[in-house]
Structures are given as C-alpha cells and as structure tokens.
VOGU-3710 file (C-alpha; in Angstrom, 3 decimals, decimal comma):
1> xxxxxxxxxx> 0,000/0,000/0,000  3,264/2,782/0,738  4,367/1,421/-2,361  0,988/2,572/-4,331  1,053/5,318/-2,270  4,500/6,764/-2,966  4,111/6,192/-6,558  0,769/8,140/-6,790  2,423/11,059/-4,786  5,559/10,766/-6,738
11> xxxxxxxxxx> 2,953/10,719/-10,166  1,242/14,188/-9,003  4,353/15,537/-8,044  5,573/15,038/-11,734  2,165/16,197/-13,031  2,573/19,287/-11,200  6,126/20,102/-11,902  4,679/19,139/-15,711  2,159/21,562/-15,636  4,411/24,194/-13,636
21> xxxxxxxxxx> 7,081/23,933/-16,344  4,236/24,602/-19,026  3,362/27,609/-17,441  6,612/28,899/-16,588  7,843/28,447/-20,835  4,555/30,230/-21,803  5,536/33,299/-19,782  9,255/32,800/-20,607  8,076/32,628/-24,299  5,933/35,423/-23,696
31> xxxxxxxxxx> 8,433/37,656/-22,370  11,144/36,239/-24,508  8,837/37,510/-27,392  8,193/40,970/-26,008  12,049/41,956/-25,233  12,719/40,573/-29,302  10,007/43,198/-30,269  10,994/45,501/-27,656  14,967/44,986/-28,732  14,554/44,930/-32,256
41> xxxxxxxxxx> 11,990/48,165/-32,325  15,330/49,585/-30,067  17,824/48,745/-32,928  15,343/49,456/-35,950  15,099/52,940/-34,265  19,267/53,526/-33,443  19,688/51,820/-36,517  17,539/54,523/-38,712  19,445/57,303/-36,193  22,541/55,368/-37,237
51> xxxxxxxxxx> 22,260/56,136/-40,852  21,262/59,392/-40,203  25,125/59,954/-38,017  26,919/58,217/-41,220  25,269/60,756/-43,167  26,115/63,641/-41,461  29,743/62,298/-40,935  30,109/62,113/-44,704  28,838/64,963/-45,748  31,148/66,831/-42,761
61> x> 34,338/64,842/-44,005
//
C-alpha cells in the first residue's frame, strides 16, 4: 500500500512540476517575445538614427 502510495504522490508531483514547467515556458516565451520586439523596435530605431550619423559624418568629411 506505501508502495501505491509513494508512486501516486511521486505521479502528481511530476504532473505538477509538468504543468508548472508549461506555465513557466509560456511566460518565458511570452516575455522572450516581447524583449525581441521591444529589442529589435530599439535597434530598428538607433539603426535609422545610425544612418542618419553616417550621413552627417560624410557629408562633414
């Protein structure tokens, strides 16, 4: 009876950390997805301000 005991504890434990680790890659995921858009709106933006420097550097030199 432990034994069947044990196992079924040991079983929702898994199922838990299972559904926990779901969870916690959706947000990761999530987030992971907002920083890329937040990041590369960051560097689309320098990068168009970049441009802009190399510009003026040229036409200065």
């Amino acid at each position: 009876l432990n034994l069947i005991d044990d196992l079924g504890e040991m079983f929702i434990q898994g199922l838990a950390g299972i559904i926990i680790t779901l969870i916690y890659s959706q947000l990761l995921s999530a987030l992971s997805n907002e920083a890329t858009n937040i990041i590369a709106g960051i560097l689309l933006y320098h990068g168009g301000n970049f441009k802009n420097v190399r510009q003026g550097v040229r036409q200065i030199s």
